[in-house]
C-alpha positions as CSV (number, residue, x, y, z in Angstrom):
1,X,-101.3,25.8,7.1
2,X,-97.9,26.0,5.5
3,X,-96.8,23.4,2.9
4,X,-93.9,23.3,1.4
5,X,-92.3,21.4,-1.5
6,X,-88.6,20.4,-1.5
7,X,-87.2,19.2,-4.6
8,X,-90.2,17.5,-6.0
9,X,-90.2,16.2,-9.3
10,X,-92.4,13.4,-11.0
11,X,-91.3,11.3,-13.8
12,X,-94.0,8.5,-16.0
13,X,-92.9,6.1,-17.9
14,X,-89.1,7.8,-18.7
15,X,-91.4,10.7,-19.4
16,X,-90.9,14.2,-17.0
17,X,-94.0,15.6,-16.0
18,X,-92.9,17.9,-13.5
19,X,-88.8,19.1,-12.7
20,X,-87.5,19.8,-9.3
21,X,-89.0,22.2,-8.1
22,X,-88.8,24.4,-4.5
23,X,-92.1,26.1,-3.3
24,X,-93.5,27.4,-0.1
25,X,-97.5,28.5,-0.5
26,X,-98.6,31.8,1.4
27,X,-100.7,30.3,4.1
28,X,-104.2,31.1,4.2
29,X,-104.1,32.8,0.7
30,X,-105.2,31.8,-2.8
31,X,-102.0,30.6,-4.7
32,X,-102.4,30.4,-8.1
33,X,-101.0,28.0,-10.3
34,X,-100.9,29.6,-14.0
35,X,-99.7,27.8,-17.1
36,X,-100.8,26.4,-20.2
37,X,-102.5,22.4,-20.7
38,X,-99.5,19.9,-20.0
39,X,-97.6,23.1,-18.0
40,X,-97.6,20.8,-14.6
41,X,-100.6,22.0,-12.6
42,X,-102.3,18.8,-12.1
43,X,-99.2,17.4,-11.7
44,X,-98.4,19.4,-8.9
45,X,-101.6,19.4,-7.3
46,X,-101.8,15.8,-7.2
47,X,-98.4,15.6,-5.3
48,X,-99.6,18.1,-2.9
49,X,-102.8,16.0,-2.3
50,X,-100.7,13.0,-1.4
51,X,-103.1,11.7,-4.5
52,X,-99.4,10.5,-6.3
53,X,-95.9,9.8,-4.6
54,X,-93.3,12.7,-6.5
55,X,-90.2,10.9,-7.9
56,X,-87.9,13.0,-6.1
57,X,-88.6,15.5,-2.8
58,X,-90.9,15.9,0.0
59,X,-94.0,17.8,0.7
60,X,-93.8,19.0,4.4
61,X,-97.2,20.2,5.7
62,X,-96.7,22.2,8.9
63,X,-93.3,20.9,9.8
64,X,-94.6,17.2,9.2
65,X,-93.5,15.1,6.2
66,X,-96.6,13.7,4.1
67,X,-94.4,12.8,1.4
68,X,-96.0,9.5,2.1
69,X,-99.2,10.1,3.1
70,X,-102.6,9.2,1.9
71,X,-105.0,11.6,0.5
72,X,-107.6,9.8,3.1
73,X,-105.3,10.9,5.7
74,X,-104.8,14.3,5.0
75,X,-107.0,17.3,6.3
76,X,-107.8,18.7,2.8
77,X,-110.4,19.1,0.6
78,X,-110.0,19.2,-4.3
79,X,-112.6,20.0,-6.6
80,X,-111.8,19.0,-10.1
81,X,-112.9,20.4,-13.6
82,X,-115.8,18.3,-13.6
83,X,-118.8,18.3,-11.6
84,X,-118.1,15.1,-9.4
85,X,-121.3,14.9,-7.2
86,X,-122.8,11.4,-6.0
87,X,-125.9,11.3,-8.1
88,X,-128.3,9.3,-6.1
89,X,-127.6,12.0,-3.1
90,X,-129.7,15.0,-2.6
91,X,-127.9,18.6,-3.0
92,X,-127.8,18.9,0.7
93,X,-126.7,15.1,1.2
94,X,-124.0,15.4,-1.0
95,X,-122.3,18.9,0.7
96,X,-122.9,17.1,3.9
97,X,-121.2,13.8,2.7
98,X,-117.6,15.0,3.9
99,X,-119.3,15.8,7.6
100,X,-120.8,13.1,8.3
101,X,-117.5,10.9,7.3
102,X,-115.2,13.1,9.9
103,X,-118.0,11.6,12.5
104,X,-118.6,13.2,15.9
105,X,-120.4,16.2,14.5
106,X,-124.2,16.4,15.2
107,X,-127.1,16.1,12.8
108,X,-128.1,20.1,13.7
109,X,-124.6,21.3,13.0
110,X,-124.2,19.4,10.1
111,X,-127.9,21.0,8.8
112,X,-126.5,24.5,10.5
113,X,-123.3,24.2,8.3
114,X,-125.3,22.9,5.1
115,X,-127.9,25.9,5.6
116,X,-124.7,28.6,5.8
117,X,-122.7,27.5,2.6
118,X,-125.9,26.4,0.7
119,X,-126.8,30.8,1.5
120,X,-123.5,31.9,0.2
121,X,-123.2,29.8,-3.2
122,X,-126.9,30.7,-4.2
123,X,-128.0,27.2,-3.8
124,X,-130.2,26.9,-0.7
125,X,-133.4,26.4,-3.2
126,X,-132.0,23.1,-4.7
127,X,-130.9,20.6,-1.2
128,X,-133.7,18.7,-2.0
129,X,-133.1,18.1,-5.6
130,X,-130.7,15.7,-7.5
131,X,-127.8,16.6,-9.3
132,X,-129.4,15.2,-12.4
133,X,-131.7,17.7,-12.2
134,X,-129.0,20.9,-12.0
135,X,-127.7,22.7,-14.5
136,X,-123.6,22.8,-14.9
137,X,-123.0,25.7,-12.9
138,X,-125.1,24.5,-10.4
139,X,-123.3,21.2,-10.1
140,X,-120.7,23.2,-9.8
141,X,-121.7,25.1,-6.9
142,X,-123.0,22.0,-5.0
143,X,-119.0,20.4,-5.1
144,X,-117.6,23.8,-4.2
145,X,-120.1,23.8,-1.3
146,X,-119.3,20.0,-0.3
147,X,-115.4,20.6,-0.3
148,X,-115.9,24.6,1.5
149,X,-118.0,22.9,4.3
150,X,-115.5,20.3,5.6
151,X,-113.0,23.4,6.6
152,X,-110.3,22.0,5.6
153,X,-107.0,23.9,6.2
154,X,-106.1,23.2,2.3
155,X,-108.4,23.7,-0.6
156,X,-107.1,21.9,-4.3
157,X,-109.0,23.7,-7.3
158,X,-108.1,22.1,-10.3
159,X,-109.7,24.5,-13.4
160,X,-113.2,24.2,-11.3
161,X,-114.7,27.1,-13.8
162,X,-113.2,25.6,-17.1
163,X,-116.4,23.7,-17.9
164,X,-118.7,26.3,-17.3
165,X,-120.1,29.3,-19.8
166,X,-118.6,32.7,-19.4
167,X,-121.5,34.3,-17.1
168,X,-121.1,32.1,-14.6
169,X,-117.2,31.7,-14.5
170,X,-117.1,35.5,-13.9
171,X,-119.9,35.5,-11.1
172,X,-118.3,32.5,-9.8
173,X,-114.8,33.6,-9.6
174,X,-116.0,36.9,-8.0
175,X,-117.8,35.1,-5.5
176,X,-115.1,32.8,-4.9
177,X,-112.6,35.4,-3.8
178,X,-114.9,37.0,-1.3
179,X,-115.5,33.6,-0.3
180,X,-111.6,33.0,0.3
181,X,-110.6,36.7,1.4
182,X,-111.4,36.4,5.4
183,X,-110.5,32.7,5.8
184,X,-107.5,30.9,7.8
185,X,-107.2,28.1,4.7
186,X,-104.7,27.7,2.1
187,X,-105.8,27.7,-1.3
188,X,-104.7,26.6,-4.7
189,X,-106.8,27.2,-7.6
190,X,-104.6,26.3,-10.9
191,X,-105.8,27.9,-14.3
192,X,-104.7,28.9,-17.7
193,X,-106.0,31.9,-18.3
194,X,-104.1,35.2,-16.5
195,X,-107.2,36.9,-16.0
196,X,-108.7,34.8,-13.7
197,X,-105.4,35.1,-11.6
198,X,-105.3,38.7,-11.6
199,X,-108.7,38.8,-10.7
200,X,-108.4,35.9,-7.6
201,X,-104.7,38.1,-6.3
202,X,-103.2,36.4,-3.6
203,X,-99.6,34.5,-5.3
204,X,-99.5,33.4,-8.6
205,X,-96.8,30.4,-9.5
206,X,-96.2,30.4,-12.9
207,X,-95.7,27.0,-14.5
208,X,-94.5,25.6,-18.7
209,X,-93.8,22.3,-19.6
210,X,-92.9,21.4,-16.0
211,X,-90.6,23.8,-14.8
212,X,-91.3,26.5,-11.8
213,X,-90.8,30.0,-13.6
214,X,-91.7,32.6,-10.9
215,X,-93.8,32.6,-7.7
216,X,-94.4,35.3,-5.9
217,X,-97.4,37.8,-5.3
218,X,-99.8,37.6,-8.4
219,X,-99.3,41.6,-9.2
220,X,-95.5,41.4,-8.5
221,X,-95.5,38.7,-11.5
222,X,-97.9,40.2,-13.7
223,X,-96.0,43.3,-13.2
224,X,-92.2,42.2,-13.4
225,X,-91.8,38.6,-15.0
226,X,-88.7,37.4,-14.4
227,X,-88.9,36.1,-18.5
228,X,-90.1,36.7,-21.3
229,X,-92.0,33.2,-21.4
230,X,-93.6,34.3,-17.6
231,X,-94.6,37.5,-20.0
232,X,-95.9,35.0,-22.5
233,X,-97.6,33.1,-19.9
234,X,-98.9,35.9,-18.0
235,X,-100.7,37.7,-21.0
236,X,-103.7,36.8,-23.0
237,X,-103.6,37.2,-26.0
238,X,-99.6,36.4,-25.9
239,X,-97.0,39.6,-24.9
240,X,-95.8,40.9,-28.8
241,X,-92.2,40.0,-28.5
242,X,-89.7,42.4,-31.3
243,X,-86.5,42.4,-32.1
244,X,-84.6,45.8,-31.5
245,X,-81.1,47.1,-31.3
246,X,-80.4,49.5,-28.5
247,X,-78.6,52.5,-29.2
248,X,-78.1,54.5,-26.2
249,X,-75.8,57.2,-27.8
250,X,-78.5,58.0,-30.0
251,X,-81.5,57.7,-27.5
252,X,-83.4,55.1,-29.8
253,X,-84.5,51.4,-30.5
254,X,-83.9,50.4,-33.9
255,X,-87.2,48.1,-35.1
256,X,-86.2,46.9,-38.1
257,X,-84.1,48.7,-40.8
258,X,-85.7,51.7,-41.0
259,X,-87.9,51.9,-38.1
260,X,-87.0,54.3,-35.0
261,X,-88.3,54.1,-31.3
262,X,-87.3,56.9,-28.7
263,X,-85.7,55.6,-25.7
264,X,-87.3,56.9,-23.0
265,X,-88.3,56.2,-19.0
266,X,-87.5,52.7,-17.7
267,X,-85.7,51.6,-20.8
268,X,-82.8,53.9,-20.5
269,X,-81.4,52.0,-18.1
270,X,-80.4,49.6,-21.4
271,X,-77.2,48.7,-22.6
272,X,-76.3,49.0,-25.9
273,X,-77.2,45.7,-28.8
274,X,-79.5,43.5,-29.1
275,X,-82.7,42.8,-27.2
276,X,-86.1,41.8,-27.4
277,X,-89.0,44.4,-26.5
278,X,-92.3,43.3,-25.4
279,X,-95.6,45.1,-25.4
280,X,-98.6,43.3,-24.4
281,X,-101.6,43.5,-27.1
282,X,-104.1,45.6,-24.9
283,X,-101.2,48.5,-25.4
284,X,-101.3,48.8,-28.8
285,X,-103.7,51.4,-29.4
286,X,-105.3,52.8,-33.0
287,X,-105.4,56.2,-31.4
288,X,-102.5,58.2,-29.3
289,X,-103.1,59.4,-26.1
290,X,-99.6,60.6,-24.9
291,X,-97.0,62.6,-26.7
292,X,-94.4,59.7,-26.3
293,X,-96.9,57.3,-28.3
294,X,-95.3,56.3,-31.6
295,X,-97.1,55.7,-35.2
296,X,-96.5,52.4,-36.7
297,X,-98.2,51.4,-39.9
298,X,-99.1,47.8,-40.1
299,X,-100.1,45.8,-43.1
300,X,-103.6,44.0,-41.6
301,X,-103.7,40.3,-41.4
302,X,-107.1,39.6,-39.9
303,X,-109.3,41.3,-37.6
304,X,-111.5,39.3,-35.3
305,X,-114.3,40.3,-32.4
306,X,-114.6,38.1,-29.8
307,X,-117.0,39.5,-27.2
308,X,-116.9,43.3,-27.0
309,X,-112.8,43.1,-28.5
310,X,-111.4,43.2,-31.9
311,X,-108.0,41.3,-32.1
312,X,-106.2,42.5,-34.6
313,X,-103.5,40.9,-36.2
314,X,-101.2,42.7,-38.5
315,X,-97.6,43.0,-39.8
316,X,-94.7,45.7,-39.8
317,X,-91.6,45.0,-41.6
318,X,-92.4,41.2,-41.3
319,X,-92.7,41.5,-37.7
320,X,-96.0,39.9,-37.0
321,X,-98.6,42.2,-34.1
322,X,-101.6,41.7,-31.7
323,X,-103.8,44.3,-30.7
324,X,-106.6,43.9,-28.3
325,X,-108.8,46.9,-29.2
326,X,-112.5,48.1,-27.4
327,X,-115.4,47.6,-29.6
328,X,-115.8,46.2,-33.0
329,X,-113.1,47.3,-35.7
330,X,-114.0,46.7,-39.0
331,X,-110.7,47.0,-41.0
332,X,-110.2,44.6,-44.1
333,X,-107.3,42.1,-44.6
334,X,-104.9,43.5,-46.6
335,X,-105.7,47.3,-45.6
336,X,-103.4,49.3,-43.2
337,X,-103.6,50.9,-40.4
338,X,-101.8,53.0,-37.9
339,X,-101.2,52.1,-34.9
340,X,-99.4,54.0,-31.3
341,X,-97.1,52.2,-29.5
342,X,-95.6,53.9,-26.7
343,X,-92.4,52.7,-24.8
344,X,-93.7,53.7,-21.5
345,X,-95.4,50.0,-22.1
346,X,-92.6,48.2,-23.1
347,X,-90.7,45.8,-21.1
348,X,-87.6,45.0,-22.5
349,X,-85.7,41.0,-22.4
350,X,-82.2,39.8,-23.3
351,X,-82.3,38.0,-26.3
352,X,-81.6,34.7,-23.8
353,X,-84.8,35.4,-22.2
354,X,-84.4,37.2,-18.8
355,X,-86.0,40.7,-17.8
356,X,-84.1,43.4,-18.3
357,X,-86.2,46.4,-17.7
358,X,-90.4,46.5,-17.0
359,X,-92.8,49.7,-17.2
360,X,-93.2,51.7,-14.0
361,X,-96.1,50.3,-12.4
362,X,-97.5,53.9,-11.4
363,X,-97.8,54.1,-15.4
364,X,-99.4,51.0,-16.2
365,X,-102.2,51.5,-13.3
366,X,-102.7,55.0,-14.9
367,X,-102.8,53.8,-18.3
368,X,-105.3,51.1,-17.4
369,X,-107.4,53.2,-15.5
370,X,-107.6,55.8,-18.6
371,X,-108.8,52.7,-20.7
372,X,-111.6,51.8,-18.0
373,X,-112.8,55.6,-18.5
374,X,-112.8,55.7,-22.4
């Protein structure tokens, strides 16, 4: 299936939801759409759905303008944050609901069909029960089933893990990938968090407060945002954005007043003045591990742990820092620390906002896999 958006926009009440946008989906991937709440996602969604009318623009579906179209007359199948099951239906009653409405299809196909998705979303124990008597993630599970069964050449998932604990989003998400990776229909699976697209691949649209930032596929973005808000998007905990002045004559990035970083690799390519580097938070290390890393000592704000991380937050010359480091840290507000910082991580923006220069991504996968193996 190919769907394409021309021009859409969608305005409430004098009040822009969603900017014009252009956008083509890879068919029979999983497009991501990946943005902060109030970034557009459902917005968008719902205009693909034919669930709202955009204010402006057309969705064409294989050469075919919908822009008019009913949802009950499209081929396509949404799943929604919550767990929207009919409760007085049975599991297996409820994924067979959509089958039974197409019509024509016969009672041992429909069980066949039940019996096959039931197997692959761990819930073939449960057709008989209610949903009353499932936990969330098995809700869950039974709607993903209902909407995978009907076949439907597009598949809407709007944050369909976002309610449920952090075990079963990651067995989930995992399972849904393997689910999509051989199929023929078009998914779009919007989220907030930039792990969760990494993980799915496919494309990856970033959205903010309406507007279309980048599209493309999902490691070509995570890789080379076009901006420093796609960096900001794209990175969790949030890309650390500094101020620098480049000085190519000298080989350096001045940080501050007093603070010197050698220009080196990718960032060579800079012109001299102002710019903004960025370094996301899992790159700022308490140890070196190359001869290029660079000491900075930080004044420490706060350190938290959240899971098996630390996030550190801490200060240099009034420039505030993230760091996402392994383990639990125990280092006192107020204290300081050193921290290594090497400019093989850095991307580097124009003060405006656009890329200028991003790591090699040869380095980066190196760099990650020497994290796995510590």
């Amino acid at each position: 299936m190919l769907l394409k958006l021309n021009g859409v926009s969608k305005r409430v009440a004098g009040e822009t939801h969603l900017y014009p946008l252009d956008l083509v989906l890879a068919p029979g991937e999983i497009n991501v759409l990946l943005g902060p709440t109030r970034a557009g996602k459902t917005t968008l969604m719902r205009l693909m759905a034919g669930l709202d009318h955009p204010t402006t623009g057309q969705v064409v579906d294989n050469g075919v303008d919908v822009t008019g179209v009913s949802v009950r007359k499209r081929n396509l199948a949404m799943v929604y944050q919550q767990f929207v099951n009919y409760p007085s239906f049975t599991v297996f009653d409820n994924i067979a609901s959509p089958l039974r409405l197409q019509g024509g299809i016969r009672a041992d196909e429909i069980r066949r069909r039940v019996g096959e998705m039931a197997d692959k979303l761990h819930i073939a124990h449960l057709l008989d029960r209610l949903p009353g008597e499932l936990s969330g993630g098995q809700q869950q599970r039974t709607a993903l089933a209902r909407a995978l069964v009907k076949q439907a050449p597009l598949l809407l998932l709007d944050e369909p893990l976002v309610n449920l604990d952090y075990k079963l989003r990651e067995a989930l998400r995992t399972e849904l990938k393997q689910l999509f990776a051989h199929g023929s229909t078009t998914v779009v699976y919007a989220t907030t968090e930039p792990q969760e697209a990494l993980l799915l691949g496919g494309h990856t649209a970033v959205l903010d407060e309406g507007r279309l930032l980048q599209y493309g596929p999902t490691l070509d973005v995570f890789h080379t945002p076009s901006s420093m808000r796609v960096a900001q998007v794209f990175s969790d905990p949030p890309m650390n954005l500094l101020p620098v002045t480049v000085q190519p004559d000298e080989r350096q990035l001045m940080l501050g007043h007093h603070t010197r970083l050698p220009l080196v690799s990718h960032l060579t390519q800079l012109n001299q003045g102002p710019a903004i580097i960025g370094i996301r938070p899992s790159h700022v290390r308490l140890q070196p591990r190359h001869a290029d890393d660079h000491p900075l000592i930080c004044d420490v704000d706060l350190a938290e742990v959240s899971g098996s991380d630390t996030y550190l937050h801490a200060h240099h010359a009034g420039l505030a820092l993230v760091a996402q480091l392994p383990g639990v840290q125990l280092l006192p507000p107020g204290s300081q620390v050193t921290v290594y910082l090497n400019p093989a991580d850095m991307f580097a923006f124009a003060a405006d906002g656009p890329l200028l220069a991003s790591p090699h991504r040869h380095t980066l996968a190196a760099m990650h896999q020497a994290s796995v193996n510590e």
